[in-house]
N, C-alpha and C positions, 0 to 999 in steps of 0.2 A: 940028338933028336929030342930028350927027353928033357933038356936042356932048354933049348929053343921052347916048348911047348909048356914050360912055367912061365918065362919070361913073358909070352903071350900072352898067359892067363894073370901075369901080376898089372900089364899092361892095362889089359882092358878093364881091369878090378880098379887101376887109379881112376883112368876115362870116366867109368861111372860114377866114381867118388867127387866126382871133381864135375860132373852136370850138378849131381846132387845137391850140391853144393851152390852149385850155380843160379838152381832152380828154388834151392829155401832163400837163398838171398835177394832172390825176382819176388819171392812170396815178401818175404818179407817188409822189401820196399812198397811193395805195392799196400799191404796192411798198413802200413804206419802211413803213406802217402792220404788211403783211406780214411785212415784216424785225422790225421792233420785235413782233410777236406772237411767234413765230419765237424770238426772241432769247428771251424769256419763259418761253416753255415750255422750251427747254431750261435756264433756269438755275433753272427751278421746283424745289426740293426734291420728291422722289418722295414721294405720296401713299402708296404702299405697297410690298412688297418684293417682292412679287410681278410687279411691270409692269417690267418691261425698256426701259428706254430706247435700242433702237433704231429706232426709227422714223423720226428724222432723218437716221441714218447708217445706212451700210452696208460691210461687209466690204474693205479698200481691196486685200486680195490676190487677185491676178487670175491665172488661168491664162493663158497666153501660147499661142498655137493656131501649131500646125505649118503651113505651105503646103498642105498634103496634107490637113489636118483643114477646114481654113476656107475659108468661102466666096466666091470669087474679086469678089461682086457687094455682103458685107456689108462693114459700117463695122467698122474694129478701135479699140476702146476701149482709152485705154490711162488709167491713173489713176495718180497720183503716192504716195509709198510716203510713211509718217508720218514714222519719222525721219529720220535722218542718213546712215546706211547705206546702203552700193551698193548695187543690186541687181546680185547675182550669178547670172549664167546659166551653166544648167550646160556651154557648152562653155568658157567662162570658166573654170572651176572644174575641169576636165579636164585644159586648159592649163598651170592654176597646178601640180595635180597630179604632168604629166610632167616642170614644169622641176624641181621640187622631186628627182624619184626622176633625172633627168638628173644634178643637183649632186652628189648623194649617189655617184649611179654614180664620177663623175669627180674625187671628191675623195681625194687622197694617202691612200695607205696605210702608216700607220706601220708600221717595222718593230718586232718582239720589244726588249723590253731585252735588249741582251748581257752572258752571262756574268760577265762581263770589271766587269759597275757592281757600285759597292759594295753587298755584301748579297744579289744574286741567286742565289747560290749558297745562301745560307743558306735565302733561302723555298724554292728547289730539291728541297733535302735535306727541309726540313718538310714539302712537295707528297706527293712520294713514298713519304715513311714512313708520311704517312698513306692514300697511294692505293691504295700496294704493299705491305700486312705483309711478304710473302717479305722486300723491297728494307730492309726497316728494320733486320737483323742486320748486311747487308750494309754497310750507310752506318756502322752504328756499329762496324764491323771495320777497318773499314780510312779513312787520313784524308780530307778532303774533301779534292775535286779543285781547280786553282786557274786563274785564267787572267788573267795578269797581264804577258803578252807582244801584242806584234803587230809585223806584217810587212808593208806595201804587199801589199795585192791582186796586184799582177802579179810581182812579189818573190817572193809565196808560191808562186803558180802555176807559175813557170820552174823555183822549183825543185821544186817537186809532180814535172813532166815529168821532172827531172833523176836523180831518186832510183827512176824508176818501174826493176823490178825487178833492182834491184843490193844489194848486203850495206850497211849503216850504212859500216862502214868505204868502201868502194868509192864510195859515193853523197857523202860527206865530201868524200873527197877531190880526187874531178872536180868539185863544186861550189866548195867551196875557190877550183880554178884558174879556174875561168867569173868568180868576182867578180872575183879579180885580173884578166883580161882582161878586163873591165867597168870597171877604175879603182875598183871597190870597190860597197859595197850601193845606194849612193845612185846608182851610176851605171848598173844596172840597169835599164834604163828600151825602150820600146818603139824609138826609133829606133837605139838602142846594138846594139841585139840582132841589129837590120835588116841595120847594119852590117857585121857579123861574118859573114862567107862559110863554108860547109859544111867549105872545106879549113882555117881556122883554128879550128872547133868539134872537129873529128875530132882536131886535135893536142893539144889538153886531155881525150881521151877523150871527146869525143860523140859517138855516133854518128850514120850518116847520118840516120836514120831520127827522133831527137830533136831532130836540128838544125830539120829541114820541121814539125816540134811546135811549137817554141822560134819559128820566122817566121810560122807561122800563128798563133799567138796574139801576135806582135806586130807582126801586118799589121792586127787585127782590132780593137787596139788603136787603130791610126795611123789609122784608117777611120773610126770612130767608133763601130764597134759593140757596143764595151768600153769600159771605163772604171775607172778603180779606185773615181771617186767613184760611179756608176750603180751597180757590184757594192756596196759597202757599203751602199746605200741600195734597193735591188732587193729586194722577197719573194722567201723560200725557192723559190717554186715559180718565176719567172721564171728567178733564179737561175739554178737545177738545168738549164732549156730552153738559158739563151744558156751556160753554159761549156760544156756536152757537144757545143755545135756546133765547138767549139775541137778540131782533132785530135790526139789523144794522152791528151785527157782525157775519163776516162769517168764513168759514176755514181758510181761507189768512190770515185772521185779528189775529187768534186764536194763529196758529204758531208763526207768528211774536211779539206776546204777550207774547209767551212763550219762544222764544227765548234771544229776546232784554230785555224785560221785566225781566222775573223770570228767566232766562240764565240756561233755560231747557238742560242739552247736547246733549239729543238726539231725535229731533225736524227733520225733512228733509219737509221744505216746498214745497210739489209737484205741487201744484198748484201756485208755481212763476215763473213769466216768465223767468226769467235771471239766476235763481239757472238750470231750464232745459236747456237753451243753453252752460252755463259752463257745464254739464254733456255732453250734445251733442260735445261740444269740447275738453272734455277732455279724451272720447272715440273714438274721429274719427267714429260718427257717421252720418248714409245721412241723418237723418230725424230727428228733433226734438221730443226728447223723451215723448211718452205721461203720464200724472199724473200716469197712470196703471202703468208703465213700473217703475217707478223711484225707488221705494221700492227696486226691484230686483236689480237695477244696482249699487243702494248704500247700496247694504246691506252688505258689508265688512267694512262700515265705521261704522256703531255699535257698542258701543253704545256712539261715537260720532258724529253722523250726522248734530248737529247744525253748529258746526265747519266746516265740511268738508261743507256742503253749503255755510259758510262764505266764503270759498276760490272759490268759483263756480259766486259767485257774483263778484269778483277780476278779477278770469280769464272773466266772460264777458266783466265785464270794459275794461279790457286790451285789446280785441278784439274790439274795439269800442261801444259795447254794454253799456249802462247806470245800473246800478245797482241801484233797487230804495234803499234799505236797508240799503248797504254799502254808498252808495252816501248822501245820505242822512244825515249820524251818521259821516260822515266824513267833513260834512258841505260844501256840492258843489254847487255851485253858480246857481244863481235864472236862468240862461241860461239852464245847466242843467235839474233843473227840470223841464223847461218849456217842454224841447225835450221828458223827460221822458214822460213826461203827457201828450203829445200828441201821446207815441207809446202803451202806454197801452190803450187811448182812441179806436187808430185802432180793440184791442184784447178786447175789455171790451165786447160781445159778447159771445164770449167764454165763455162756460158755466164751463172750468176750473178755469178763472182767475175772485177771487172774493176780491172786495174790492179794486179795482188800487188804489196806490197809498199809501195804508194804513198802510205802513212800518214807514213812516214819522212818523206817533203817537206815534208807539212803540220805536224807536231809539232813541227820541230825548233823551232820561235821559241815552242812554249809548254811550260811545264813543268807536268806534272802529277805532283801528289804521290802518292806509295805508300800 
């Protein structure tokens, strides 16, 4: 009995194995028959131009749902994209955006061509004649200006300090003795200066008051917060911020450093005397233009304004005016400077004009032609 009653149960355990069986194979053809119809119709050529073959497919771009939009209990579908290509999300793309304007923030800022390269003088003068009609009689009166000297950065500076308001003569001559006591130009240098105590400045004619100039600008040096290589390489408007922290040297001093000195092109000293009375006259102006004003009135000469000031200096001369800049670099006699030194003395109130006289420093290492 017990007998019989396996053999039943192995019986019908084949029977169903064997629909089973029968039935995945029914699936199966049917799937692949599916597949293979399927396959058909899509590579069927189009009966007409009219019926769009999307039926099979559908759109593979997907909107991507915000947490706040979608429903915390539905499936999110997600579909794979046709080609190659990322998908790029837009905080992806946001990213990419900030490091990109980040680089750009942080990349080196070249300085102006100087003066000083072959030829820049030349496009200069072409700039202005045709920016400035006034400027174009002037350029052709008188010769182009030249800049075919230089001086160390801190060289120029000490002695920018040294010359501030004394006669050519006088400024010579106590400069003169500071290099000798320096062992000469090369020996000029930040900790040399450091060296030199108040009571051995004063016996070559410095006074107290230029020696504490002369150690703050070569403490500032020794510190690190100057440099000759930094200043050469430094924008105009940093420039202008880190020497005026230097005491003794002011705005006046700054431009004319950057002008004569490092032959900045586009410098416009507003606070010199003689650059605003060439503006005053070469606008047919009633009033002496104030420092506010000058930006505005030369700002066609961009971005050469050192130039176009050189000729503003010229046109004063020529009007009987003294040029301290030009005059100076031109080497004009001790009569001269004496008259200068007495008309800046008048203005040396003026809370414009800082530093009389202070062109003298910067010039002397360039020559500018008549």
């Amino acid at each position: 009995m017990g007998e019989q009653t396996q053999v039943q149960v192995q019986t019908q355990t084949q029977s169903q194995a064997q629909n089973a069986l029968h039935e995945s194979s029914n699936s199966t053809t049917t799937i692949a028959q599916a597949t293979i119809a399927l396959s058909e119709v899509m590579n069927a050529p189009s009966q007409t131009s009219s019926l769009p073959s999307k039926m099979p497919l559908r759109p593979r771009k997907i909107r991507k749902l915000s947490p706040a939009e979608s429903d915390p209990n539905s499936s999110q579908i997600v579909t794979i994209s046709d080609g190659p290509k990322p998908i790029v999300t837009g905080k992806s793309h946001k990213s990419k955006t900030a490091q990109q304007r980040a680089a750009f923030a942080s990349a080196p800022v070249l300085p102006a061509r100087s003066l000083s390269c072959e030829g820049e003088v030349e496009i200069a003068l072409r700039h202005l004649g045709n920016a400035d009609p006034l400027l174009a009689p002037l350029i052709d009166l008188h010769q182009r200006p030249t800049f075919d000297s230089f001086q160390t950065p801190f060289l120029a500076l000490t002695r920018s300090i040294l010359y501030q308001q004394l006669a050519y003569k006088a400024g010579t001559s106590i400069y003169t003795r500071f290099i000798a006591l320096c062992g000469g130009d090369a020996g000029v240098l930040p900790e040399t200066v450091l060296a030199l105590n108040t009571q051995q400045l004063r016996q070559i004619g410095i006074s107290g008051r230029k020696s504490s100039y002369l150690h703050d600008l070569a403490r500032k040096y020794q510190n690190g917060i100057l440099s000759d290589t930094a200043i050469v390489n430094m924008d105009d408007k940093s420039l202008f911020t880190m020497l005026t922290m230097v005491n003794g040297i002011g705005s006046w001093s700054v431009h004319m450093f950057m002008i004569f000195s490092l032959h900045r092109p586009d410098v416009l000293p507003i606070n010199d005397l003689n650059v605003r009375k060439g503006v005053q006259l070469l606008y047919n102006l009633e009033e002496l233009p104030r420092p506010s004003q000058m930006d505005q009135l030369c700002e066609k000469w961009r971005p050469y304004r050192s130039v176009g000031s050189w000729y503003m200096w010229r046109l004063a001369e020529a009007k009987g005016a003294s040029s301290s800049a030009a005059a100076v670099a031109a080497g004009a006699s001790l009569q001269l400077q004496q008259q200068e030194h007495q008309q800046e003395q008048q203005h040396q109130r003026q809370p414009q004009l800082l530093d009389p006289l202070n062109s003298i420093l910067n010039l002397g290492a360039c020559a500018w032609g008549q």
